[in-house]
DSSP file (Angstrom, degrees, kcal/mol; ACC not computed):
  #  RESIDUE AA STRUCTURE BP1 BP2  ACC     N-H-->O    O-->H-N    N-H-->O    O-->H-N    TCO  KAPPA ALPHA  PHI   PSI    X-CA   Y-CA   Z-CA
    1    1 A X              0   0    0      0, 0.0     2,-0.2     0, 0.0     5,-0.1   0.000 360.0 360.0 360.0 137.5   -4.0  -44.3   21.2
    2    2 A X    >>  -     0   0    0      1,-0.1     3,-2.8     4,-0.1     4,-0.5  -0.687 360.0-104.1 -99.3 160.3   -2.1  -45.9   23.9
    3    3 A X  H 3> S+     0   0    0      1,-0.3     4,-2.3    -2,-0.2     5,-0.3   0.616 116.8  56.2 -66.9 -28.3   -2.4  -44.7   27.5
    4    4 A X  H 34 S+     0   0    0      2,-0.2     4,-0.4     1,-0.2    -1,-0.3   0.637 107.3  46.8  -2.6 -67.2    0.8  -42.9   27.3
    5    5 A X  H <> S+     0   0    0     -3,-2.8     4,-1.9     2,-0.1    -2,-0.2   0.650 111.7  47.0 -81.1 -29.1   -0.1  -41.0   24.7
    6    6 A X  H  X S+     0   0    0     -4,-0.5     4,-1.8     3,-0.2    -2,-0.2   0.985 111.7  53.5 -90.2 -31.1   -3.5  -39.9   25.9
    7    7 A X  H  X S+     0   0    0     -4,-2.3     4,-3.2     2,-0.2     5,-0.4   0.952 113.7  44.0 -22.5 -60.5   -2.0  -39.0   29.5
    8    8 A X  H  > S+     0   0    0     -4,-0.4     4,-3.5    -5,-0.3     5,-0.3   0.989 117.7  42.7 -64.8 -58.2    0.5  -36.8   27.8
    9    9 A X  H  X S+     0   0    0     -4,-1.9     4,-2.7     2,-0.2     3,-0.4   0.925 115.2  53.8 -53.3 -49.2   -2.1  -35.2   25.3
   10   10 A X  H  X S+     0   0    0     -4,-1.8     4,-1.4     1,-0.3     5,-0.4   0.950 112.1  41.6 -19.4 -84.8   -4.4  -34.9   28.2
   11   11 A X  H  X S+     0   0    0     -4,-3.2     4,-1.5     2,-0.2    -1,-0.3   0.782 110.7  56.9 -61.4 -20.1   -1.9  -33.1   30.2
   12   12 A X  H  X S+     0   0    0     -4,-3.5     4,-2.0    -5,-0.4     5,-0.4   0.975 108.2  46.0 -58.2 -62.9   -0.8  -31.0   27.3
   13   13 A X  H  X S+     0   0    0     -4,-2.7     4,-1.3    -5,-0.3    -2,-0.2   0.739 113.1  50.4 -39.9 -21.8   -4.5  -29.6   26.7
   14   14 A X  H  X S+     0   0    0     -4,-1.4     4,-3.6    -5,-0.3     5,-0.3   0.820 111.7  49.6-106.4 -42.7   -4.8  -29.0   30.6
   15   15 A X  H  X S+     0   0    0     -4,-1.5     4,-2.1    -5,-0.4     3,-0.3   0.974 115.9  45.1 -54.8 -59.2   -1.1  -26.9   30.5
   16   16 A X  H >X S+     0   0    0     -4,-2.0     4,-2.3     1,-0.3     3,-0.6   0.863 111.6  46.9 -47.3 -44.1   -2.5  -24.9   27.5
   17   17 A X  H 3< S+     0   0    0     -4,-1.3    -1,-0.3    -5,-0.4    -2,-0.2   0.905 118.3  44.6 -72.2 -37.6   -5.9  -24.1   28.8
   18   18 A X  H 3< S+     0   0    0     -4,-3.6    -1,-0.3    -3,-0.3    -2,-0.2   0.914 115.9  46.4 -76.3 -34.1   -4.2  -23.0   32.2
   19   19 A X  H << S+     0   0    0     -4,-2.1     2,-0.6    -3,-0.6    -2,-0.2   0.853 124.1  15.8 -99.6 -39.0   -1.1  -20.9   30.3
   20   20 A X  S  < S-     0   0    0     -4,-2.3    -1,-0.1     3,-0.0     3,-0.1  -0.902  84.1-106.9-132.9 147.1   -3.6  -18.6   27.5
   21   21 A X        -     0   0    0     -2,-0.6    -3,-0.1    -3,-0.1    -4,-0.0  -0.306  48.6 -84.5 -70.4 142.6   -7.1  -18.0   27.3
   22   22 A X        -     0   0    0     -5,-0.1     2,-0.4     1,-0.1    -1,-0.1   0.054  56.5-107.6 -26.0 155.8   -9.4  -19.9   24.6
   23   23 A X        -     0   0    0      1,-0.1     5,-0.1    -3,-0.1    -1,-0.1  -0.960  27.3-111.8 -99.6 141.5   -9.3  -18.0   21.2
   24   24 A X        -     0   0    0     -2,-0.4     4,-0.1     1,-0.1    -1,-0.1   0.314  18.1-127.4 -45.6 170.1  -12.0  -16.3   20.1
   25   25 A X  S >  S+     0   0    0      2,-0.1     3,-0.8     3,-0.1    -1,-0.1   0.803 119.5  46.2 -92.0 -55.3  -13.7  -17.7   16.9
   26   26 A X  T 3  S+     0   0    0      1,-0.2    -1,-0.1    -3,-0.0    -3,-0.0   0.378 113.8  51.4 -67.4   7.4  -13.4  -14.4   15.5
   27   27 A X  T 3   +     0   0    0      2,-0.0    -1,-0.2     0, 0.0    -2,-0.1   0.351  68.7 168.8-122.0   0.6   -9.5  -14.0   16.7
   28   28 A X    <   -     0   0    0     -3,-0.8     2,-0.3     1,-0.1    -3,-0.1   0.246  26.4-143.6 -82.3 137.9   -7.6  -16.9   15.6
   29   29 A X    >   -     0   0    0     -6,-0.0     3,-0.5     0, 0.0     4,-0.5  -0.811  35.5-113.9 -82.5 123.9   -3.4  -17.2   15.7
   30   30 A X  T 3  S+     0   0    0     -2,-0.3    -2,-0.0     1,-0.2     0, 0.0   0.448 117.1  60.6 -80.6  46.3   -2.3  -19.0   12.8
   31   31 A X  T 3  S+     0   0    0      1,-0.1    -1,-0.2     3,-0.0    -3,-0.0   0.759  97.4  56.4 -90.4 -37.6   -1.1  -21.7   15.4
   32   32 A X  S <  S+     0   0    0     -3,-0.5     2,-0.4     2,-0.1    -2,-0.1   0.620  98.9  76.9 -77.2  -6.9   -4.3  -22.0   16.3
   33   33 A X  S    S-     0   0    0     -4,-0.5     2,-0.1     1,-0.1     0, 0.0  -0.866  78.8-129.3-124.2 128.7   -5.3  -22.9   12.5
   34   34 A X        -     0   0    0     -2,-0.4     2,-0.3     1,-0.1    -2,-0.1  -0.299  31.1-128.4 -89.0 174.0   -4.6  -26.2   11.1
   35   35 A X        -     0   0    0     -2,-0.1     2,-0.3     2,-0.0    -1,-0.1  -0.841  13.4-156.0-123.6 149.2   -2.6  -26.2    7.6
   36   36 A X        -     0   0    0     -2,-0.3     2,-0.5     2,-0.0     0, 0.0  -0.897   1.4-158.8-128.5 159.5   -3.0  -27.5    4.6
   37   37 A X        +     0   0    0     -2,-0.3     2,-0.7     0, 0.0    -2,-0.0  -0.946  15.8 178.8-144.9  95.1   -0.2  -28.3    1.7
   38   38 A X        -     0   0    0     -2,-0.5    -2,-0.0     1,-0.0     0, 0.0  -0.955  20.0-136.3-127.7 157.1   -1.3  -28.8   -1.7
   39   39 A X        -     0   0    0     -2,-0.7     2,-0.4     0, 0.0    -1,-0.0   0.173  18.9-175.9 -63.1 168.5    0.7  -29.5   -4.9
   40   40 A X        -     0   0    0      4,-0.1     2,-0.1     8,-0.0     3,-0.0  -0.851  26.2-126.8-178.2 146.5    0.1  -27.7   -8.1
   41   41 A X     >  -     0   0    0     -2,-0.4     4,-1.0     1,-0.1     0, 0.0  -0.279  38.4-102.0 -87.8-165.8    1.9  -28.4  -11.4
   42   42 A X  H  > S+     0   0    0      2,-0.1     4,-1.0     3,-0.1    -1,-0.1   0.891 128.5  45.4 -96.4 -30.7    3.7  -24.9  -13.1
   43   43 A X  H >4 S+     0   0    0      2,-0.2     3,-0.7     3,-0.1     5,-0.4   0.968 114.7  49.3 -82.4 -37.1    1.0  -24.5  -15.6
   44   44 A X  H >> S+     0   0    0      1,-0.2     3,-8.2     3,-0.1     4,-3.6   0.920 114.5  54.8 -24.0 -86.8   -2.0  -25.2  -12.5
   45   45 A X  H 3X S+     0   0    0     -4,-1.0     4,-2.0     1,-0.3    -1,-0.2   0.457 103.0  43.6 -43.9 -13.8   -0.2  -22.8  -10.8
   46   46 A X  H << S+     0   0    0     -4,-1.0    -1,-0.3    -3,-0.7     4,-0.3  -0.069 117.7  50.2-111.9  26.9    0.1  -19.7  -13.1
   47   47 A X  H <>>S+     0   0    0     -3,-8.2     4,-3.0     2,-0.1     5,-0.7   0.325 107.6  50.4-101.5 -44.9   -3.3  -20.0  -13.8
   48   48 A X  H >X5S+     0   0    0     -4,-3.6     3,-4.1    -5,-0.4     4,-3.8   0.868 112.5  49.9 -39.8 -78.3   -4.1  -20.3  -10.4
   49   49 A X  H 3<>S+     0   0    0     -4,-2.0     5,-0.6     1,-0.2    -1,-0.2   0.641 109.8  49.9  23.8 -99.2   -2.3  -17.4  -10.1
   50   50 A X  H 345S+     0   0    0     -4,-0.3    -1,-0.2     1,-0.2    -2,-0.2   0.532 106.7  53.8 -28.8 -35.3   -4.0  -15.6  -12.9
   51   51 A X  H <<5S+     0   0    0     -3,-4.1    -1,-0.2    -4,-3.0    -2,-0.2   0.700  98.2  56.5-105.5  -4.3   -7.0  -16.2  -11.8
   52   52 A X  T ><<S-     0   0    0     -4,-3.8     3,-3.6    -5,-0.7    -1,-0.2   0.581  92.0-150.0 -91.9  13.3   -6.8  -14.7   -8.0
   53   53 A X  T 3 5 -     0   0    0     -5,-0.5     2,-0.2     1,-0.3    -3,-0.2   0.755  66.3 -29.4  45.3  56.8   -5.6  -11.5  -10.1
   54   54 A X  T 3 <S+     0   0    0     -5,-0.6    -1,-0.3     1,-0.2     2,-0.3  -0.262 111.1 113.0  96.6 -42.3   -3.2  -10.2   -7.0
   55   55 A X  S <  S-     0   0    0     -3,-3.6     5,-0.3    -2,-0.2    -1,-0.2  -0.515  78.3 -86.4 -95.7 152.2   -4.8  -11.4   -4.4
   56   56 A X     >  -     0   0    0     -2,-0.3     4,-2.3     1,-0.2     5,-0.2   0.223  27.6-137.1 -49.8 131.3   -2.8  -14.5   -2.0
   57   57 A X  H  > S+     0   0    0      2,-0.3     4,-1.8     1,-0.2    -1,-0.2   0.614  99.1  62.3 -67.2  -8.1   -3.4  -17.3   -3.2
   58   58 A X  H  > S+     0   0    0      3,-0.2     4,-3.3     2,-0.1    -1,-0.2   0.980 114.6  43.9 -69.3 -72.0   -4.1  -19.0    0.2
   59   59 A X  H  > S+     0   0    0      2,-0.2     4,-1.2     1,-0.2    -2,-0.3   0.817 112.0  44.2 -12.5 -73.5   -6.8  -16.5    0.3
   60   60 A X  H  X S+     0   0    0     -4,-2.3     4,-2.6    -5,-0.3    -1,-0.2   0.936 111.1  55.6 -78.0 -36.4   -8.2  -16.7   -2.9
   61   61 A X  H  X S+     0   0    0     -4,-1.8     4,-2.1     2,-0.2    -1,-0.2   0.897 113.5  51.6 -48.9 -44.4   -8.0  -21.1   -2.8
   62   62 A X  H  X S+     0   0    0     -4,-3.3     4,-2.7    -3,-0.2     6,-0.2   0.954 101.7  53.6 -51.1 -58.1  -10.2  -20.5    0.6
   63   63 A X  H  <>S+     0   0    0     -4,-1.2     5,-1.4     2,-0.2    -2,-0.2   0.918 118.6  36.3 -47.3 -67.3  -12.7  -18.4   -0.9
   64   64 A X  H ><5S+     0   0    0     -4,-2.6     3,-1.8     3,-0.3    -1,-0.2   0.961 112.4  49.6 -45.5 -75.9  -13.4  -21.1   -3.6
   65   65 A X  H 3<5S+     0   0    0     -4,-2.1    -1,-0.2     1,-0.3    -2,-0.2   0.897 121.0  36.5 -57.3 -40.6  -13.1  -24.0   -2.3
   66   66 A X  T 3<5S-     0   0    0     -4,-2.7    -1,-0.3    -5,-0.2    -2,-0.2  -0.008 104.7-128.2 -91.9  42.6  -15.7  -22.9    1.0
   67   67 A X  T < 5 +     0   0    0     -3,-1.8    -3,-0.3     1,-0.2    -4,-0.2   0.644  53.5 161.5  32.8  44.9  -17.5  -21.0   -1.7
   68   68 A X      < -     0   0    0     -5,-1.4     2,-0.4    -6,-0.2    -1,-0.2  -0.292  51.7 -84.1 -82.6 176.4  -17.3  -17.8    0.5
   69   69 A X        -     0   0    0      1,-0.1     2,-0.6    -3,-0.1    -1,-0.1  -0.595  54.1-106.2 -93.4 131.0  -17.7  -14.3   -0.6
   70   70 A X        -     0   0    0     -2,-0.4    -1,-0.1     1,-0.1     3,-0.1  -0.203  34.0-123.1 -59.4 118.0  -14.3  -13.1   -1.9
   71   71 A X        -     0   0    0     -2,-0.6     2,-0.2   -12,-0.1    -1,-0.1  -0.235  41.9 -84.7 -46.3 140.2  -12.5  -10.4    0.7
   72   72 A X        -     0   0    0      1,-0.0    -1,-0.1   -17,-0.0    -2,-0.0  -0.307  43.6-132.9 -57.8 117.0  -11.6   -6.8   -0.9
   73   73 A X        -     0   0    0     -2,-0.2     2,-0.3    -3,-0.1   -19,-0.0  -0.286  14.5-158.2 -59.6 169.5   -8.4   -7.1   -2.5
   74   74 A X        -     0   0    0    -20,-0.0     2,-0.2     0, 0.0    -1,-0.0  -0.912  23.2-148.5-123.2 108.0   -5.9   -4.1   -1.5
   75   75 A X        -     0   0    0     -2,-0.3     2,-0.4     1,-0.1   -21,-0.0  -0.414  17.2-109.8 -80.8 156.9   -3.3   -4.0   -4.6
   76   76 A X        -     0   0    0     -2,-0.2    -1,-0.1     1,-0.1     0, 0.0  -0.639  31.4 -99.4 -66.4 114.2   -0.2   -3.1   -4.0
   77   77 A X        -     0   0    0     -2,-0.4    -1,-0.1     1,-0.2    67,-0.0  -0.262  24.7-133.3 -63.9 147.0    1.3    0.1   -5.3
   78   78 A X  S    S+     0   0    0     -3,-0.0     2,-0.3     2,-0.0    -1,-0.2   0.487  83.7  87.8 -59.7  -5.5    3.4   -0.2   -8.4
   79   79 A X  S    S-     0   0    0     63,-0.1    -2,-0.0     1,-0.1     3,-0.0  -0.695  77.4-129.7 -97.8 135.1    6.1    1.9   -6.8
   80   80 A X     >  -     0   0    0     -2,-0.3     4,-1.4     1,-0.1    -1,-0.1  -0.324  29.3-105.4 -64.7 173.2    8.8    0.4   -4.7
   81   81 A X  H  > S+     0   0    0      2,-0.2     4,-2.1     3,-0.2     5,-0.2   0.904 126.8  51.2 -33.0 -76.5    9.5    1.8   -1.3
   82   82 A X  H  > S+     0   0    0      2,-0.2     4,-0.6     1,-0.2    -1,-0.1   0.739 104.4  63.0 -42.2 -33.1   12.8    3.4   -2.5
   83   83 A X  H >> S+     0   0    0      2,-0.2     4,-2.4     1,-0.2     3,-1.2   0.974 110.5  36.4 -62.2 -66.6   10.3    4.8   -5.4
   84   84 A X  H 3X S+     0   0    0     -4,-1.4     4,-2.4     1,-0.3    -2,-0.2   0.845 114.5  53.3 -61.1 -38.4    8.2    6.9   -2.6
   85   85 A X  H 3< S+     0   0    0     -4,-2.1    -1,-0.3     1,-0.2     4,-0.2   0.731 111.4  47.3 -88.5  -4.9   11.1    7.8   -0.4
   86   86 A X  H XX S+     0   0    0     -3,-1.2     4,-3.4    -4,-0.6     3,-0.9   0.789 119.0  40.4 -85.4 -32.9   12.7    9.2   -3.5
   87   87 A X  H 3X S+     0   0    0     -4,-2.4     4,-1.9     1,-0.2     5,-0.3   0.995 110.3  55.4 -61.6 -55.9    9.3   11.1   -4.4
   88   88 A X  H 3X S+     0   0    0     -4,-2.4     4,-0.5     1,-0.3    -1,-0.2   0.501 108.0  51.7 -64.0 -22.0    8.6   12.1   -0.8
   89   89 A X  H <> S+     0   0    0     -3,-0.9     4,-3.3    -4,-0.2    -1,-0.3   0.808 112.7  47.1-112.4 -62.7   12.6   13.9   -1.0
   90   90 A X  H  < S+     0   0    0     -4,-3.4    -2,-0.2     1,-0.2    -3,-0.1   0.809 113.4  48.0 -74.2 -14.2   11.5   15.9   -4.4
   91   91 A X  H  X S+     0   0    0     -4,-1.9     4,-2.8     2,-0.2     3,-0.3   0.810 115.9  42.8 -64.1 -39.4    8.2   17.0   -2.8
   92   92 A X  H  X S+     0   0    0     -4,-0.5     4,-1.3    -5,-0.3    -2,-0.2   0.825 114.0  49.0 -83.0 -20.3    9.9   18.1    0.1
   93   93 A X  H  < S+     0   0    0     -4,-3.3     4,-0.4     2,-0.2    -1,-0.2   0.510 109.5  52.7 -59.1 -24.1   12.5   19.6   -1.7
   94   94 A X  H >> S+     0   0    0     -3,-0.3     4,-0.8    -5,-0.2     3,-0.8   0.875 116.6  44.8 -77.9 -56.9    9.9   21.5   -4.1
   95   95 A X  H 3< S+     0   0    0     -4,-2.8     3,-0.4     1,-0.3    -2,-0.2   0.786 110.3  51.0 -92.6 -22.5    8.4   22.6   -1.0
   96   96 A X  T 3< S+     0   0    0     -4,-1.3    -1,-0.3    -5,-0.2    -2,-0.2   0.769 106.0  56.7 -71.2 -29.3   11.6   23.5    0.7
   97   97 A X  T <4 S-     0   0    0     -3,-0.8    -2,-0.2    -4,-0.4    -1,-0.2   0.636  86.2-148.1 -86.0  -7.1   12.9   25.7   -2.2
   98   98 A X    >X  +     0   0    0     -4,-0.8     4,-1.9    -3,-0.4     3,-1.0   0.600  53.0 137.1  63.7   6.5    9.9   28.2   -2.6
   99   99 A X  H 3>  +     0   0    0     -5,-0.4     4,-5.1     1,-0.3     5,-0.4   0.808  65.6  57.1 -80.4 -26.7   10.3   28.5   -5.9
  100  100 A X  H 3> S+     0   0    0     -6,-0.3     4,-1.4     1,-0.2    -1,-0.3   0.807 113.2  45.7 -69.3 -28.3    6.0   28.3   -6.4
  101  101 A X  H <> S+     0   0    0     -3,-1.0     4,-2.1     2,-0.2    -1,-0.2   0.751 113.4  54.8 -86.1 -22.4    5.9   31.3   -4.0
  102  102 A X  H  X S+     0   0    0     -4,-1.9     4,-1.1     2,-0.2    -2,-0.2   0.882 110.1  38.1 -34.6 -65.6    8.7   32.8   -6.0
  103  103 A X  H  X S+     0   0    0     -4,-5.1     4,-3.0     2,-0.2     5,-0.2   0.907 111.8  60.9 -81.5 -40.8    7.4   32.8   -9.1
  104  104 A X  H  X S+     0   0    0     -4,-1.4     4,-2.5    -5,-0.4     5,-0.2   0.944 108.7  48.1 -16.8 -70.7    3.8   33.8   -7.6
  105  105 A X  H  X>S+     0   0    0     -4,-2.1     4,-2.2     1,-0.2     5,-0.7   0.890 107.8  51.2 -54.6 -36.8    5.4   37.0   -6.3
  106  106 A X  H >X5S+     0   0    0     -4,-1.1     4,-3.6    -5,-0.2     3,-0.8   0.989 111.5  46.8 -64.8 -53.6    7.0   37.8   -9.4
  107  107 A X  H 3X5S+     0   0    0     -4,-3.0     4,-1.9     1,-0.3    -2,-0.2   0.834 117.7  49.7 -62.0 -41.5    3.4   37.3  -11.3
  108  108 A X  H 3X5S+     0   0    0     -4,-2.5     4,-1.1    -5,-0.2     6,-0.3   0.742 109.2  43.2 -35.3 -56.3    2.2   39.4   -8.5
  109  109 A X  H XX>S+     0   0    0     -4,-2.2     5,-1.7    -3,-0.8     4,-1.1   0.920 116.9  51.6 -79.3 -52.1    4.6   42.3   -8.5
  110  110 A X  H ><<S+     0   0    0     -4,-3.6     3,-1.6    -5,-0.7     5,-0.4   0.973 110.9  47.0 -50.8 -34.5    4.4   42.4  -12.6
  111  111 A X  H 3<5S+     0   0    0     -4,-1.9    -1,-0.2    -5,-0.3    -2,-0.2   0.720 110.1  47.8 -84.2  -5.3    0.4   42.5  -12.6
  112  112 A X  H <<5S-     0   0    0     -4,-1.1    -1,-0.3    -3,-0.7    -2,-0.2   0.322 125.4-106.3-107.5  19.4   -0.1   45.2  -10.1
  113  113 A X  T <<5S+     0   0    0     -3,-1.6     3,-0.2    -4,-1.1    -3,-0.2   0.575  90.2 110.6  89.0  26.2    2.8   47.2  -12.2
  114  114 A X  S   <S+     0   0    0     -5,-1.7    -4,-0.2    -6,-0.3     2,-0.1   0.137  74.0  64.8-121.1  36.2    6.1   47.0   -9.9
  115  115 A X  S    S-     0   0    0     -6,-0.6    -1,-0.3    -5,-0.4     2,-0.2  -0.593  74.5-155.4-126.1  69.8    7.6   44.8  -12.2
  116  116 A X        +     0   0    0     -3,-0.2     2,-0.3    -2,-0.1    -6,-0.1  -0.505  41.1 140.7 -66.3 123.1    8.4   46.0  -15.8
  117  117 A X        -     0   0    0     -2,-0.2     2,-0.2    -7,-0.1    -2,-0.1  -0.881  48.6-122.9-147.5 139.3    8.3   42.9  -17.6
  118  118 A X    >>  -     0   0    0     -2,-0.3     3,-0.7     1,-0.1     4,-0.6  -0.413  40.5 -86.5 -73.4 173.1    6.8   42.6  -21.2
  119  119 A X  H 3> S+     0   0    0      2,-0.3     4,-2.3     1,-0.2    -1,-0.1   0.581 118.6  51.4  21.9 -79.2    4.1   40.2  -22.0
  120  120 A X  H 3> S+     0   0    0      1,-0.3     4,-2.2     2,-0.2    -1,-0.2   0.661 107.7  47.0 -77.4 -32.1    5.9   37.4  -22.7
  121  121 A X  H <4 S+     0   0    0     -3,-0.7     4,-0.5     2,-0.2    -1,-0.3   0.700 103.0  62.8 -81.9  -6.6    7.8   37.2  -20.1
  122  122 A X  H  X S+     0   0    0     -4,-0.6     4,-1.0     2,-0.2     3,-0.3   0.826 110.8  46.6 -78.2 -38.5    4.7   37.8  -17.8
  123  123 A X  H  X S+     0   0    0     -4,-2.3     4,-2.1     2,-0.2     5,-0.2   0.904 102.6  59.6 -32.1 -62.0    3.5   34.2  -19.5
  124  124 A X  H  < S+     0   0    0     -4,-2.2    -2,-0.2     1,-0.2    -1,-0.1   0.463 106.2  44.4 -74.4   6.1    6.3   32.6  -19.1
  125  125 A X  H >> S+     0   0    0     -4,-0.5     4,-1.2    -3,-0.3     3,-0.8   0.605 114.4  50.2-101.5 -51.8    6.2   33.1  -15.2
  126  126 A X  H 3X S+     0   0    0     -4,-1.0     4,-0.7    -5,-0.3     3,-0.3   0.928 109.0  53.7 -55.4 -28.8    2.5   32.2  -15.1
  127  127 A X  H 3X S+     0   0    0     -4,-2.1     4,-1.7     1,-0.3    -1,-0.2   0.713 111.5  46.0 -88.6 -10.9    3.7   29.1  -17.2
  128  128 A X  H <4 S+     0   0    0     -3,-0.8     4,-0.5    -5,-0.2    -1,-0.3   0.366 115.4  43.0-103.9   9.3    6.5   28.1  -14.4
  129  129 A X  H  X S+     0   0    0     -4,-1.2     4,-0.6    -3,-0.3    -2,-0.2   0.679 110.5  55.9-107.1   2.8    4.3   28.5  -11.5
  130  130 A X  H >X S+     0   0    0     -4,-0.7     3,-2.3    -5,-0.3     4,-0.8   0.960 116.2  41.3 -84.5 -80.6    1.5   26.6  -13.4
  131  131 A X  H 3X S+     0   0    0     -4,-1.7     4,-0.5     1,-0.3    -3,-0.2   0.772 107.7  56.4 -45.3 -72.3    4.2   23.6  -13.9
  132  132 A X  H 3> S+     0   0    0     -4,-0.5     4,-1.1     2,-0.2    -1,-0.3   0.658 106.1  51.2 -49.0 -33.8    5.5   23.8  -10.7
  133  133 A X  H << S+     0   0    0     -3,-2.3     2,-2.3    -4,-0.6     5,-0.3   0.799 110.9  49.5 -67.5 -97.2    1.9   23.3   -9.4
  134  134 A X  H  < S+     0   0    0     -4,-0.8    -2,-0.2     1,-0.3    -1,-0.2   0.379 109.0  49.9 -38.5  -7.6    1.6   20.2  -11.7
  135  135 A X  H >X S+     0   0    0     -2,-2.3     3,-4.7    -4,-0.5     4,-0.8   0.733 110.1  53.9 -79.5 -69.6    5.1   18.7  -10.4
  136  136 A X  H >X S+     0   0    0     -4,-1.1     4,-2.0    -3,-0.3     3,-1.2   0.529 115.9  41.1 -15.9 -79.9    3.4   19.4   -6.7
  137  137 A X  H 3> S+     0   0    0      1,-0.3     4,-1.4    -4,-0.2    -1,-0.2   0.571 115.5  45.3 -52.5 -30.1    0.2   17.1   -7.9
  138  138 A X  H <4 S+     0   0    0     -3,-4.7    -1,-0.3    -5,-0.3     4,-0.2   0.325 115.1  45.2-117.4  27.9    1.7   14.5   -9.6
  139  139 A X  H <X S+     0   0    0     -3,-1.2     4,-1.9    -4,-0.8     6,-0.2   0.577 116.7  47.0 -95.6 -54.6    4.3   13.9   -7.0
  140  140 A X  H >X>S+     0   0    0     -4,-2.0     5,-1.4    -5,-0.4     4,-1.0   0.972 117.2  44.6 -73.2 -46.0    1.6   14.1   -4.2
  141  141 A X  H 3<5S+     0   0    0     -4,-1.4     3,-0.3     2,-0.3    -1,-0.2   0.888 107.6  59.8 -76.0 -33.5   -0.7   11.6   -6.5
  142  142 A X  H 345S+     0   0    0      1,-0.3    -1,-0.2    -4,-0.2    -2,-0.2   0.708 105.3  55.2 -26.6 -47.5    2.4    9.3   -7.2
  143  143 A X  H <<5S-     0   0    0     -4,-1.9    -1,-0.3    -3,-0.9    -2,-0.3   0.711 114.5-121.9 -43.1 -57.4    2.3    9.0   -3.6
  144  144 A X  T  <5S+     0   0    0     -4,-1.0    -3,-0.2    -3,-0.3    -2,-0.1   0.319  83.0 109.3 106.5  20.4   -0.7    8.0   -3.4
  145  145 A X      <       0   0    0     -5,-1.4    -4,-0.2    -6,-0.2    -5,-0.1   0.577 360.0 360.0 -84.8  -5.9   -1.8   10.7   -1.3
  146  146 A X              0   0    0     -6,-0.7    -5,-0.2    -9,-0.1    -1,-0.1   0.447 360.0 360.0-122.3 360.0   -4.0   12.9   -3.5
């Protein structure tokens, strides 16, 4: 290296140290982390692929090569964005229309007898507030909240 070049590196290292504090071992920027480039043909690569089952492939090539213990994947939901904000609209819309408290009261009013309704229709109001619970559940599990 010619003297040129270590002055200037010199004085680079001394600007950094003065302008941000060391990083942590446990803290790393990926600036701070040098990079590496590898090649893959298309059939390598969709096995590679294949075999890190979801998880990034940067990731999963680390894990291997410094035989470390794999990190917990998190998958992805199978639902877009647009998917959820559509759900999130018909839940809140379910819940905005009342119709589960509706039909409650109605089941309510028939069974303590200030409802004349036969039978059948006295099912078939237990069988819409039933569904209506089972939209509620599999909206909210869709979600990926329940």
């Amino acid at each position: 290296m010619t003297s040129l070049a270590k002055d200037f590196s010199s004085s680079a290292a001394s600007q950094n140290a003065r302008t941000k504090p060391p990083a942590s071992p446990s803290h790393k920027t990926t600036r701070d982390c040098p990079r590496v480039t590898l090649r893959f043909s298309r059939n390598d690569y969709e096995r590679l692929r294949e075999l890190a089952d979801g998880m990034a492939l940067a990731t999963y090539i680390r894990a291997i090569v410094l035989n470390e213990k794999m990190p917990r994947q998190s998958r992805r939901s199978a639902s877009s964005v647009a998917d959820k904000e559509v759900l999130s609209q018909i839940l809140g819309l379910l819940g905005q229309s009342r119709i589960a408290n509706n039909l409650n009261q109605l089941a309510y009013q028939a069974n303590v007898g200030a409802l004349v309704i036969d039978d059948e229709t006295r099912a078939q109001i237990d069988e819409a507030y039933q569904n209506v619970g089972v939209i509620r559940e599999t909206l909210i599990t869709a979600l990926g909240s329940g």
